[in-house]
Each structure stands twice: as C-alpha cells, then as structure tokens.
C-alpha positions as CSV (number, residue, x, y, z in Angstrom):
1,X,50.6,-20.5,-46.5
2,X,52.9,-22.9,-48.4
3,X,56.5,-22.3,-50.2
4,X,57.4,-23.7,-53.2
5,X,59.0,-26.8,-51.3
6,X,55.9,-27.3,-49.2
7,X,57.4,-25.7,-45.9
8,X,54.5,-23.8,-44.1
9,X,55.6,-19.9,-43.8
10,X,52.0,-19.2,-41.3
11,X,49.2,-17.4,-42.7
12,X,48.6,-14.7,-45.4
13,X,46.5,-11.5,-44.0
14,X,45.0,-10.0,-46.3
15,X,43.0,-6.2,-46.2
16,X,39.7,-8.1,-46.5
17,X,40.5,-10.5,-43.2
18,X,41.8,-7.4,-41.1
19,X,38.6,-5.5,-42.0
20,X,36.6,-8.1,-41.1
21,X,38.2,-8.7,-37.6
22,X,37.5,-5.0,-36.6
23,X,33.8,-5.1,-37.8
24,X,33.3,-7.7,-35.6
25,X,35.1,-6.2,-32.2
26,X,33.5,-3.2,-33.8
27,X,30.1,-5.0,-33.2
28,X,31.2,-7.0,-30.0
29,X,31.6,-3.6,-28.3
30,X,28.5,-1.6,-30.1
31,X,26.5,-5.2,-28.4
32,X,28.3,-4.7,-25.1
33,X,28.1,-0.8,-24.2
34,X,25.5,0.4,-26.5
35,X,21.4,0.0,-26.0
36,X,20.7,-2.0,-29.6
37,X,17.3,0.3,-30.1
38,X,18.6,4.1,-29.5
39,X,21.9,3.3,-29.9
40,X,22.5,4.9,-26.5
41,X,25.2,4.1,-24.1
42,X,23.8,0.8,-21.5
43,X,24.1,1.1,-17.9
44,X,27.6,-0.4,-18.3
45,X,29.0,2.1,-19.9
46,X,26.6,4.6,-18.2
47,X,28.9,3.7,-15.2
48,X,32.6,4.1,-16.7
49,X,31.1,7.9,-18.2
50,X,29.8,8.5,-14.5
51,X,33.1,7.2,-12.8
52,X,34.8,9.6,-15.3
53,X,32.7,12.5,-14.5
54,X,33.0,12.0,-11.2
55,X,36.7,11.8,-10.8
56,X,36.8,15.1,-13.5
57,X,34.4,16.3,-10.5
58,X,37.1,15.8,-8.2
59,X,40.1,17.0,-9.4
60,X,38.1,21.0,-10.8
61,X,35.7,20.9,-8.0
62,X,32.9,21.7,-10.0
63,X,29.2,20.1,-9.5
64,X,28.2,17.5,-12.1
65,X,24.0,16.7,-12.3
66,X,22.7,13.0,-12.8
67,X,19.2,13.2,-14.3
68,X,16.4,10.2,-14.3
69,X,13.6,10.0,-16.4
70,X,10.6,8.1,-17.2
71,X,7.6,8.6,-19.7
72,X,4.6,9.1,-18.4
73,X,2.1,6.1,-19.1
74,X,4.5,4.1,-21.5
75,X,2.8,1.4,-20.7
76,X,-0.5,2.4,-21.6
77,X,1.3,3.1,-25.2
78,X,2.5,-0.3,-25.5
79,X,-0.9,-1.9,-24.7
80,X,-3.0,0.3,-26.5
81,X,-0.9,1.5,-30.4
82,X,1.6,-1.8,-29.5
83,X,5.2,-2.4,-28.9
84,X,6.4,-1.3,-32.6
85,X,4.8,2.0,-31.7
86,X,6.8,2.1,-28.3
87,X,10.1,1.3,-29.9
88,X,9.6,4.5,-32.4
89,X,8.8,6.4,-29.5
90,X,11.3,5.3,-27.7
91,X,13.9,6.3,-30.8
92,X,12.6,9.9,-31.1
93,X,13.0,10.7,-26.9
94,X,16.4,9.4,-27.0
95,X,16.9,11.9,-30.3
96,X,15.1,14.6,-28.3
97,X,17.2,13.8,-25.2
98,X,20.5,13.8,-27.3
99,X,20.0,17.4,-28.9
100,X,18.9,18.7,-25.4
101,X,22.6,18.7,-24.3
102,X,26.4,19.0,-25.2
103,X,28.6,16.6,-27.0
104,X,30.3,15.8,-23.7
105,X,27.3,15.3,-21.5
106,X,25.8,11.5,-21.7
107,X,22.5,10.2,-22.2
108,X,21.8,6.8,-21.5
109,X,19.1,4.5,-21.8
110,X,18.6,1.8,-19.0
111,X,15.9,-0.1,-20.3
112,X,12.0,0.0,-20.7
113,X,11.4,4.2,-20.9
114,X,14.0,4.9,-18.7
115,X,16.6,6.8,-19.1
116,X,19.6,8.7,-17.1
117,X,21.4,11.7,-18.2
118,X,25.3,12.9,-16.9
119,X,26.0,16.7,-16.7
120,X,29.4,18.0,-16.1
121,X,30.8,21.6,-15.4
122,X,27.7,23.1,-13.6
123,X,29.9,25.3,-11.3
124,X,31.7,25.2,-7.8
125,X,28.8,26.6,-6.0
126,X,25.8,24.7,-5.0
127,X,23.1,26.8,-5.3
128,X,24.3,27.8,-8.8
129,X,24.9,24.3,-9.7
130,X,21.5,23.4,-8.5
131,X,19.8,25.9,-10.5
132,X,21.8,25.2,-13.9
133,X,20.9,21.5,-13.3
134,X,16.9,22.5,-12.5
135,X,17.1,24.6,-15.9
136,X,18.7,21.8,-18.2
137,X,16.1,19.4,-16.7
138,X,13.1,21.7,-17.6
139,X,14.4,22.4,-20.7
140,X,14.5,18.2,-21.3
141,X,10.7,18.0,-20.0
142,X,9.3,20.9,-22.3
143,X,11.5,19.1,-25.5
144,X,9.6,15.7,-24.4
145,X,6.1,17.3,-23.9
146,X,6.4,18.4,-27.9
147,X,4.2,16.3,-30.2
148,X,5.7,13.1,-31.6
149,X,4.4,11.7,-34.9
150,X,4.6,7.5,-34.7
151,X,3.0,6.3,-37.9
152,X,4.3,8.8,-40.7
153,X,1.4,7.3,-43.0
154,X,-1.4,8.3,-40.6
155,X,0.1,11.6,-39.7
156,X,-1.5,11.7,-36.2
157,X,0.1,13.7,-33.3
158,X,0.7,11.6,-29.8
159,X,1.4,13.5,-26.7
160,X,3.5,12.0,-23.8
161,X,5.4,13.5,-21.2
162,X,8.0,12.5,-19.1
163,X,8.8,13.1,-14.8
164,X,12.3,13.8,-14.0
165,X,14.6,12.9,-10.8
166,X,17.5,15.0,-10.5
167,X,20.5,15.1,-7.9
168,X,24.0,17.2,-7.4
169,X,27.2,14.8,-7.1
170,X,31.0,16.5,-6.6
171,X,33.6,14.2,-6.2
172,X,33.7,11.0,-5.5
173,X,32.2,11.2,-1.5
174,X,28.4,9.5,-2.7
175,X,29.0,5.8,-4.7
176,X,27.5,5.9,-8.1
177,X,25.0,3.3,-6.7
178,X,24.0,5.7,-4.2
179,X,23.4,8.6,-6.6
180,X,21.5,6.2,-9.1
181,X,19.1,6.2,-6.0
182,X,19.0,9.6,-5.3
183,X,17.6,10.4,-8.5
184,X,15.7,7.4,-8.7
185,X,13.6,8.7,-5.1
186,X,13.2,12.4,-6.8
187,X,12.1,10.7,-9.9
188,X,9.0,9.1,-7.7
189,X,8.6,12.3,-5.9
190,X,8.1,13.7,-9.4
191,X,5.2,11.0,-10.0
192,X,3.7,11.3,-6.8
193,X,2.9,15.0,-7.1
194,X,1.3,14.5,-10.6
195,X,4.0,13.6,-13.2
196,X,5.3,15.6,-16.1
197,X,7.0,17.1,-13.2
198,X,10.8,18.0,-12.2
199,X,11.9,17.2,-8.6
200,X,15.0,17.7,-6.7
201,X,16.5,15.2,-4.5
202,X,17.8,16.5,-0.8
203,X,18.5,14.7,2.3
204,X,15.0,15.3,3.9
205,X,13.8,13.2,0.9
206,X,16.4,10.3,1.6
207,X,15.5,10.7,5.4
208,X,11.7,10.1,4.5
209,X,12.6,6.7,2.3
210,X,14.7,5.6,4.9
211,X,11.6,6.1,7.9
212,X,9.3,4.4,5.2
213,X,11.5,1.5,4.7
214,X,11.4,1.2,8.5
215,X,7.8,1.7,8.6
216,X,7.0,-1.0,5.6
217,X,9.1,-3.8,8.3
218,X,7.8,-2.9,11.6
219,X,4.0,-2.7,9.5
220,X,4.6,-6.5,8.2
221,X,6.2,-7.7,11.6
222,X,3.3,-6.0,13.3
223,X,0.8,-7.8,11.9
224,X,1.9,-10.9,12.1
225,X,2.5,-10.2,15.6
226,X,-1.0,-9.1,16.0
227,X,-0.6,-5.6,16.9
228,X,-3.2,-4.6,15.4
229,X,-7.4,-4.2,16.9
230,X,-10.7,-2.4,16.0
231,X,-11.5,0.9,17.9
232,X,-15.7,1.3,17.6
233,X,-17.2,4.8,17.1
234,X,-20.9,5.4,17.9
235,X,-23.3,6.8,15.3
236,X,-26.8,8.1,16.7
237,X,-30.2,9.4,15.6
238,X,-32.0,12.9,16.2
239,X,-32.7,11.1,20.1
240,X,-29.2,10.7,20.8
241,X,-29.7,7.0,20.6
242,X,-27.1,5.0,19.6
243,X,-27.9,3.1,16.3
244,X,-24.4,1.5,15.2
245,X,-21.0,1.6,15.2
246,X,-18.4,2.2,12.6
247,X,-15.0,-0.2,13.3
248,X,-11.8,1.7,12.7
249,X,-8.6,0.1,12.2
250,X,-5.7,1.1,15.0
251,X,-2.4,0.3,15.2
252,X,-0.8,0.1,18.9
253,X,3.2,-0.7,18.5
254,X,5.2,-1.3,21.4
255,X,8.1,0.8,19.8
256,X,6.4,3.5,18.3
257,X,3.0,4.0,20.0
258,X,-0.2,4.6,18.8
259,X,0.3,4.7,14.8
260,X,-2.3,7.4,13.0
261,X,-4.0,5.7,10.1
262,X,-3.6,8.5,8.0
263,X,0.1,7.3,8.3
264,X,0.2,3.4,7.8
265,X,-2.8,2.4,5.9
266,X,-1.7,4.3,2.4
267,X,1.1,2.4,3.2
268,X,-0.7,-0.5,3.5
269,X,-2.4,-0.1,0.4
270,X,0.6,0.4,-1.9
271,X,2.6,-2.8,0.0
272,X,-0.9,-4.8,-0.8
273,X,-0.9,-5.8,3.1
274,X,-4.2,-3.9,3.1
275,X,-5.7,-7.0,1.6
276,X,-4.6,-9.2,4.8
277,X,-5.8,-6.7,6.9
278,X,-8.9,-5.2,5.1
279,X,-9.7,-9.3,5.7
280,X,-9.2,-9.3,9.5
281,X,-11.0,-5.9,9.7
282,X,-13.9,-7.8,8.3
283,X,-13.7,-10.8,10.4
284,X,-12.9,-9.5,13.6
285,X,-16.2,-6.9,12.4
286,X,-18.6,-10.2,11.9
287,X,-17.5,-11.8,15.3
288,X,-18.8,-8.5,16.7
289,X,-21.5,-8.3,15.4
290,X,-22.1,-12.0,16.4
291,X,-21.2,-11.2,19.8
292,X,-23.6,-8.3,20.4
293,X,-26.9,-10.3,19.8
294,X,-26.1,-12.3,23.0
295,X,-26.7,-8.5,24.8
296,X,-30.2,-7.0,24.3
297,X,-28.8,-3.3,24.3
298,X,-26.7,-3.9,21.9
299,X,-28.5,-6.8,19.5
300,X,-30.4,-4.4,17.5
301,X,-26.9,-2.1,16.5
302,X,-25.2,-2.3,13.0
303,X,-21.5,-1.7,12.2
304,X,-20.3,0.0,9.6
305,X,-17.1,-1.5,7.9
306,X,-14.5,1.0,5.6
307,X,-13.3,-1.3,2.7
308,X,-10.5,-0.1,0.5
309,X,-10.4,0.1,-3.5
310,X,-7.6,-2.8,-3.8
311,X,-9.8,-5.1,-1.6
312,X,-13.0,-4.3,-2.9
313,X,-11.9,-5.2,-6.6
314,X,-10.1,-8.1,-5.7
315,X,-12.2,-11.0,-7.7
316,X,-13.2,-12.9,-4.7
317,X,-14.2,-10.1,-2.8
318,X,-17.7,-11.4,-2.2
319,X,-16.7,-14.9,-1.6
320,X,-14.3,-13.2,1.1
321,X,-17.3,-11.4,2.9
322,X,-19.5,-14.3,2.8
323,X,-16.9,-16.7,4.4
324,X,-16.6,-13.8,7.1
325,X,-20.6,-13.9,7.8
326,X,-20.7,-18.2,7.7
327,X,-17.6,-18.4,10.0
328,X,-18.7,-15.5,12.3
329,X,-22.5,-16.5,12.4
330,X,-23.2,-12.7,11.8
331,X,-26.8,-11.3,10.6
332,X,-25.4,-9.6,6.8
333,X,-28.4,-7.5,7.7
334,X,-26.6,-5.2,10.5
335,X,-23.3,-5.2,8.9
336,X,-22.8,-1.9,6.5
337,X,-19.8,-1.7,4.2
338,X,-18.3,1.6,3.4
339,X,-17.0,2.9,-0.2
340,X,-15.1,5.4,-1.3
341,X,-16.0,7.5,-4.6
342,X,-12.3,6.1,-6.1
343,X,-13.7,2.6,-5.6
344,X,-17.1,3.4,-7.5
345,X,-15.9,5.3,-10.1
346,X,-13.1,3.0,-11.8
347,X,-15.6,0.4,-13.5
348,X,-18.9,1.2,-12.5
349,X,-20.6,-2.2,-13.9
350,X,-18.3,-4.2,-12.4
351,X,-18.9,-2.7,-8.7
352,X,-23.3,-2.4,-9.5
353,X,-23.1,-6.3,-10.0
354,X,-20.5,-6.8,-7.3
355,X,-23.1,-4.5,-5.0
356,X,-25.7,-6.0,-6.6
357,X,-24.4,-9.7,-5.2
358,X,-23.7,-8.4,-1.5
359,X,-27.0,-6.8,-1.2
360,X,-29.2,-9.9,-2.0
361,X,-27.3,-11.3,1.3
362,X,-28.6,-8.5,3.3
363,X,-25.7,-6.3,3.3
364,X,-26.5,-2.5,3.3
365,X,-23.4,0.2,1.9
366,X,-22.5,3.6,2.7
367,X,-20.7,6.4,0.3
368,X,-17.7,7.7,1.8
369,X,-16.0,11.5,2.5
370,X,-19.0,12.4,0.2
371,X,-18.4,15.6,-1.7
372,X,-15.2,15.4,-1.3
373,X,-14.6,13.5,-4.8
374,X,-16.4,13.8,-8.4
375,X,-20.0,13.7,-7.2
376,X,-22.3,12.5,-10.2
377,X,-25.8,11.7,-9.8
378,X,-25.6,10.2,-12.9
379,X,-23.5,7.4,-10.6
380,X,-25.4,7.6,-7.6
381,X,-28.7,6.9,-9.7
382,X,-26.5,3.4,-10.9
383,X,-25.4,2.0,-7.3
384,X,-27.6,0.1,-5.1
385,X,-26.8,2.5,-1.8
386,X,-28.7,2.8,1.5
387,X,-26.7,5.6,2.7
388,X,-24.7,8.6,2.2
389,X,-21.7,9.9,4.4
390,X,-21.3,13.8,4.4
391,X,-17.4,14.3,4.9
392,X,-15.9,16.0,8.4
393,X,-14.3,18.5,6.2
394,X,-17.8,20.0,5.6
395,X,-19.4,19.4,8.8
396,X,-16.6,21.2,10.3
397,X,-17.4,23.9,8.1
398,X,-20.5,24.4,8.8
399,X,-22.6,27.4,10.0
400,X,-19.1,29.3,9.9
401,X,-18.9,29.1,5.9
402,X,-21.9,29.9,4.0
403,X,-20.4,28.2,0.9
404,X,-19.9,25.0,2.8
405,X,-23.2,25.2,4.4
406,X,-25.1,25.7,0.8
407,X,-22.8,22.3,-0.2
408,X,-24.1,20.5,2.9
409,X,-28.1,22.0,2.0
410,X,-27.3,20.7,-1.9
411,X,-26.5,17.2,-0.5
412,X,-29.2,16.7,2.0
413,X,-31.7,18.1,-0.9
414,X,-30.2,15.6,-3.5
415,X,-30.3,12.7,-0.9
416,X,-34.0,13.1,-0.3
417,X,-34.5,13.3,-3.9
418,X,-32.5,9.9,-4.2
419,X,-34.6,8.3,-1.1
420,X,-30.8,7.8,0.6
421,X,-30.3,8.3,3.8
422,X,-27.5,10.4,5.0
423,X,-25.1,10.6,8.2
424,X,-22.9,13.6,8.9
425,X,-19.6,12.8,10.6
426,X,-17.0,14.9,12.3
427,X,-20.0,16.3,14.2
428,X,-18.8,18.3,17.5
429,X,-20.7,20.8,19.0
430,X,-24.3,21.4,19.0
431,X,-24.5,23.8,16.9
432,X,-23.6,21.8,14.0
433,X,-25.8,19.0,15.2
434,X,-28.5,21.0,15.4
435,X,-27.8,23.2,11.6
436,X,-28.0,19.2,10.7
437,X,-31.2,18.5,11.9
438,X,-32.2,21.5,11.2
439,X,-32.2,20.7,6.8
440,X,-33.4,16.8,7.1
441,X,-29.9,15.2,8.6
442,X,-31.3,12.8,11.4
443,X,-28.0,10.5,12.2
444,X,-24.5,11.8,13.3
445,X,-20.7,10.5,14.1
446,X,-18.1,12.7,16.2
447,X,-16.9,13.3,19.0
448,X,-19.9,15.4,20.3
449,X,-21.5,11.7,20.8
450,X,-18.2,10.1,21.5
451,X,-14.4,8.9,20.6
452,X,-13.6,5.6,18.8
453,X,-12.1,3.7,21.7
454,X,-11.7,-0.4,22.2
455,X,-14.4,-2.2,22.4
456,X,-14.5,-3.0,26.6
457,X,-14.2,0.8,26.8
458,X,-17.0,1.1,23.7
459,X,-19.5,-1.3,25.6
460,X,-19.2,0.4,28.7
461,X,-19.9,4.0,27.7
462,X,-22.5,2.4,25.8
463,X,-23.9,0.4,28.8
C-alpha cells in the first residue's frame, strides 16, 4: 500500500484476507490429523490423544482401555458391492463407533476398516477396569452387528460385524507402540476363534506371540539347514501283510528336540513355507519309492503322501508332482496322495480336473480324517478317489461308543456302495482290528502294526 507521495506504508489486511488465511490452516490441520473419509482423528493424532490419556492415567491412577477393531470380511465388500459401497460403510461404523462412547473418549480410524478406540476413567482397580472395558467393547460389537442400509435407493439391509482387541494401560510404564500391539494380538485372537468376537489381551497371550516369533525363525533356519526327514508308517491288510507306507513329516532340532507336527506345520502353512516343504516331502517320497524296487520285499509297496490345501491349489501343482516322478524315476502307480475334505471342498471343479490330470499318470488318492469334516456324497460321487481314510478319532472310539461305532458301520456301508476302498487308522488293539474286519474294513494304520520311525529303522522291522 501506497501514500499520497508514493512512499510504501506495507500491506492493507483486510477481513476477507484474514478469513482466508485461517480456512486454509483450518484445512492444513483437518488434512494433517483428521482421516479425510470419517472425519476421524489419524494415527497422528491418535498418538498425542493416547500420550494425553496416558499421562491423565498417571497423575489419577485410574485404568484407561485401548480398543482395536476390524470388520469382518471388508474385503469381500469391496470386491463384491465395490469400493463406493465400502467407503459408506465405512462412514456409518465410524458414526456407530462415535455415539457408542463419551465426548472425551477417542475414536480413530487408522486406515482400511480399522479402527482404534481410547477410554479414560475406568477405575483404579483392575478387575473393575477390565470388566468396564469388556462391557464398552460388547456394547461397540452389538451397535456394529445392527443392519446398515448402503444404497438408500435399493433399500437393502447388509450385515457385517466387526472382532475386537482390547487391552488395560495405567500410566505411562507400556510405550504407546507396545500397547498398539497388545490390542492388535487380542484383535487376532478375536479372528482366530471365529470373529464377531471380543478378546482380551494378557501376558500369557504376548508370551505365546513371542514363542511363535521364535518358532517361525528356528522353522525357516531349520529347513534350510535340513533338519527336517520322513518318518514311514506301515499300513497292512486282513493278513497282517504289509501293503504300503504313509511318509510323515518330522522335525528333529538340535535346540528344541523332536517338534510335534501338530505344532509346526499349521505354522508352516500360514508362513507359506509348507509349499517348500510339501515339495521336499514329495521328492524325498518319489526317491523312495525309486529306491524300494531295487529290493523284492519291498518293490511291490506303495506310499501314501499327505498334501496340504495351499500346495494342492497352487497352479503348478501337477507340473510339481510330475517333475518329482521324472527326476526320481518313481512308478506314479505306487505313489498315493492324500487330501483333506478343506482341500476338496473349496472349488470342487477345479480339484476333479486337477485329480482328473494326476490320475491319467497312474497316481491313486486317498480322503483324509474322513468324517471328521462335511461329508457329502454328493462330492464323493464327483472326485476320482481310490480310497477312503476313517479318522483315529473314530477308530479310537470304537466298540466303546455305540454312536461312534454306528458312524464307522455308516461309512464302511457308503464306501461299498461307492466301490472305494477304505483304511482305518489309529488302530491299536485287536479288538478294534478285529470290530474292523468284522463290517468289510480289510486295511489298517496304528500302532497295533507299528510306529512311524526313519526309514533304516522302517526297513528293518519290515525286513
């Protein structure tokens, strides 16, 4: 601005120019701590509220909660109604989430359908705290489980629900990284027993992440340090005669012994390592086999081979099994691959053709743990299977349990009716062996006929 002698006196403010300047830090701060679809705090200012509440913790000694959620199968949404219908989801939960609580608790949204709640002022004692906390969070899940309406034209009702992670802080002793995880590992335990489901975090529960960390390292560094081998288990006929084998995976680690497979292979499977060694399984399997037709007793046997759902359905599955039989020099015709119901049953055309394929090589297949999943003949009249394997958990069952032993009769009577064979394992005494026999069951796996063990041990028993 310019007197009337042309000497410049700075620049005129004016109402408009000061409005406009706090619009736009206005805006500069709404972009910086707020989400720009629900308008909910970010995770950055998610952490200055949980510093604050956790200082407030300090100074009245009273709990505070941190709650994590997620909506169950948001992703399924997305891909199925679109994106657009996601985002107005997303919009009504954080609404939902915002009248669940007080005006000075926090809700904040830290991307995709997550999203992390603050409470303050649950109470000096624990247990209190803890069941305060358990209420709010049940409360949150019943308000999410209510009907949403997405497209206002259509009128249709969509149901989602959410799982919830919940922990305790007072004070400042846990980092707010720390207690992000905390909720985050109750939030999984919440999935992993089902979803739409409220868990607690405790110490036993950080304990068991910690062991499976450990696990997941020494699991990768022990197979690369080859740790690993096949134990063999003998199956027989109605003569006692050994007619196969079936090849379990072991692991022997020099720290931690003998590891059970019930402990490392759903491990395994959720790490994808279980393709690697569902692969060596296979291979070391074939050179077996290859190996036994050098000796007479042993030329005739087959091996029976479990193969998991992630390796079955991996697209080159059957290019992977061939290149197992051309490098080992195997017959396909005595190797038998096992399935579980889970890997039948999640595209049923795809696995028939992919069946379909490995039989015209020769390969025969077994159902696994049968009975023990959602049994269908209309299924077992589809696949291309030689075989049937009644689970341990009947056979164990049997002669004591009259229910069990009507399930076992059921099978052996659908079987026949199929033209399938069947093999009972788990089998241990006689009786049972003989109950077996006794309604059409002619081949049997347990420890009645022997233990897996290595294969020098194996050959010898055998011999």
């Amino acid at each position: 601005m310019l007197n009337n002698a042309g000497d410049y006196l700075g620049q005129r403010v004016t109402l408009h120019d000061i409005t406009e300047r706090k619009a736009a830090e206005e805006e500069i701060r709404r972009l910086a701590h707020f989400d720009p679809l629900t308008m909910l705090p970010n995770r950055r200012l998610l952490f200055d509220r949980l510093e604050h509440a956790m200082k407030n913790s300090e100074r009245n000694q009273q709990y505070g909660g941190l709650i994590m959620l997620d909506l169950d199968q948001f992703k399924k949404l997305n891909d199925t109604l679109g994106h657009e219908m996601g985002d107005k989801l997303l919009l009504q939960v954080g609404h939902r989430l915002r009248d669940s609580l007080r005006e000075v608790d926090t809700v904040a949204r830290l991307g995709g359908d997550e999203f992390v709640l603050i409470i303050e002022g649950l109470g000096s004692h624990e247990t209190m705290a803890a069941s305060r906390a358990e209420q709010i969070a049940e409360k949150i899940r019943d308000a999410l489980a209510r009907p949403y309406c997405l497209d206002m034209q259509q009128e249709d009702e969509h149901l989602y629900t959410a799982s919830i992670g919940l922990t305790l802080f007072r004070g400042q002793h846990t980092s707010m990284e720390n207690l992000l995880k905390q909720a985050d590992v109750a939030l999984y335990q919440s999935k992993d027993a089902g979803r739409n489901r409220v868990r607690f975090f405790s110490p036993a529960m950080q304990a068991h992440i910690e062991e499976r960390a450990q696990l997941e390292n020494a699991l990768r560094l022990g197979f690369a340090r080859k740790e690993f081998l096949l134990y063999y288990q003998p199956q027989v006929n109605q003569y006692g005669q050994t007619t196969g084998a079936e090849a379990l995976l072991r692991w022997q680690s020099p720290e931690r012994g003998m590891v059970s497979p019930a402990q490392f292979i759903p491990l395994a499977e959720e790490m994808g390592l279980i393709l690697e060694l569902g692969e060596w399984v296979l291979h070391t399997a074939c050179q077996q086999l290859k190996a036994w037709e050098a000796h007479p007793q042993f030329a005739r046997l087959e091996l029976a081979v479990n193969v998991s759902a992630r390796q079955f359905h991996q697209p080159d599955f059957v290019e992977s099994v061939q290149r197992c039989l051309q490098s080992s020099g195997a017959n396909p015709a005595r190797l038998k691959l096992e399935l579980t119901e889970s890997i039948v049953l999640e595209n049923l055309d795809m696995v028939v053709e992919r069946m379909q394929q490995l039989g015209a090589l020769g390969i025969r297949f077994a159902l696994d743990d049968f009975g023990t999943g959602y049994s269908s003949l209309s299924y077992l009249s589809r696949l291309p299977l030689d075989q049937l394997k009644i689970d341990q958990s009947f056979t164990r069952q049997l002669v004591q349990d009259s229910a069990t032993s009507a399930i076992v009769k059921a099978i052996l009577a659908m079987s026949r009716a199929l033209g399938l064979q069947v093999i009972a394992e788990g089998v241990e005494t006689l009786v049972q062996r003989d109950f077996l026999e006794s309604q059409g069951c002619y081949a049997y796996q347990g420890y009645l006929f022997g233990k897996p063990m290595p294969i020098s041990h194996w050959e010898q028993d055998q011999a």
